[in-house]
C-alpha positions in Angstrom: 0.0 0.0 0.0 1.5 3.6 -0.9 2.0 5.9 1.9 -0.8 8.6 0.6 -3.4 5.4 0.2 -2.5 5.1 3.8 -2.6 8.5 5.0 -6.1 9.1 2.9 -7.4 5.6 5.3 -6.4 7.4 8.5 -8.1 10.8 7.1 -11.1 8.5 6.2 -11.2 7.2 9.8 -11.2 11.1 11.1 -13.8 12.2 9.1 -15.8 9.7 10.4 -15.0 10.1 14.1 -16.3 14.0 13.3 -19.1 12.9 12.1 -20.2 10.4 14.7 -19.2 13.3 17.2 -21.5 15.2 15.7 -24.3 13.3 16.3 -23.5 13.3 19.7 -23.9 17.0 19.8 -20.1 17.6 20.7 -20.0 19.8 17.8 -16.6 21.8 18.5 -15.1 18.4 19.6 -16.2 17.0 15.6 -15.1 20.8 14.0 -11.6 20.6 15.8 -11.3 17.0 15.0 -11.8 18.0 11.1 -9.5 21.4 11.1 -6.7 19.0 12.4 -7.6 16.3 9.8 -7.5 19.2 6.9 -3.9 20.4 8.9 -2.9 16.5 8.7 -3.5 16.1 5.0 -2.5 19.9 4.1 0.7 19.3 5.5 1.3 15.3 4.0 -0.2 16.7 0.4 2.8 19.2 0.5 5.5 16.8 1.8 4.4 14.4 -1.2 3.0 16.7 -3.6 -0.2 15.1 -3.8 -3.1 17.1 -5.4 -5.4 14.4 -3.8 -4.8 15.2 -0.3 -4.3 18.7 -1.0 -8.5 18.4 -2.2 -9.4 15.8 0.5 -7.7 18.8 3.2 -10.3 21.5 1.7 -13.3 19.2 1.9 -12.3 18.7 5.3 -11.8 22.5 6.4 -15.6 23.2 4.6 -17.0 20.3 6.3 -15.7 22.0 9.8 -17.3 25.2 8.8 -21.1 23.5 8.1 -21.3 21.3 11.3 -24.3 23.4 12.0 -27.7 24.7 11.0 -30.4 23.6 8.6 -27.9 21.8 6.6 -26.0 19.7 8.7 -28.7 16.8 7.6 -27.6 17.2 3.8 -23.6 17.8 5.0 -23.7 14.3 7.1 -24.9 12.7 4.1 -22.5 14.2 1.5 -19.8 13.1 4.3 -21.0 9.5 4.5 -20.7 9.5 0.8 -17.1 10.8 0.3 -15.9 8.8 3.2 -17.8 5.4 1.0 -16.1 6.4 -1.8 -12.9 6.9 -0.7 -12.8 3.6 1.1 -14.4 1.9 -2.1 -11.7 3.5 -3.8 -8.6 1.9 -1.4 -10.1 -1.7 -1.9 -10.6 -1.6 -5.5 -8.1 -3.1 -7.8 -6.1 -0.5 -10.0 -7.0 0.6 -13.3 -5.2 -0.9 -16.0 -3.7 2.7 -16.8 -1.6 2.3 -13.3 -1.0 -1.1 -14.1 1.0 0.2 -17.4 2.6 3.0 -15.4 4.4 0.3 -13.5 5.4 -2.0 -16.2 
């Protein structure tokens, strides 16, 4: 496994801590949480030049500002659904374009 597959898995597991902190109502506990995930892959997208990380630390830092209000319903969900797809993502065998790459 390459090191950014593993840093986006321990990202994943973050988001997913904020969000189930959320639910619990400790919604400064879940925004912190997600400000240092965005810090953690801000700082690893840089070190590795990763464009990936650098976008999965944004959608973290917006989903920190919209823990709240009328919209948190529609945020959780669109959560749920990167963190899916991210993990669907890790476990799926690679396209044959990356198998070329290698060859």
């Amino acid at each position: 496994m390459k090191r950014i597959q593993i840093i986006e898995l321990k990202a994943i597991e973050q988001n997913d801590l904020a969000v189930r902190l959320r639910d619990q109502g400790k919604i400064d506990e879940a925004r912190q949480t997600l400000i240092m995930n965005s810090n953690f892959l801000k700082s690893n997208a840089a070190r590795f030049k990763s464009k990936k990380l650098g976008a999965y630390a944004a959608e973290n830092f917006y989903d920190a500002e919209n823990l709240e209000g009328d919209d948190w319903i529609k945020q959780r969900k669109s959560m749920r659904e990167n963190q899916f797809q991210r993990t669907q993502q890790q476990i799926e065998p690679p396209e044959q374009e990356e198998l070329d790459e290698k060859k």
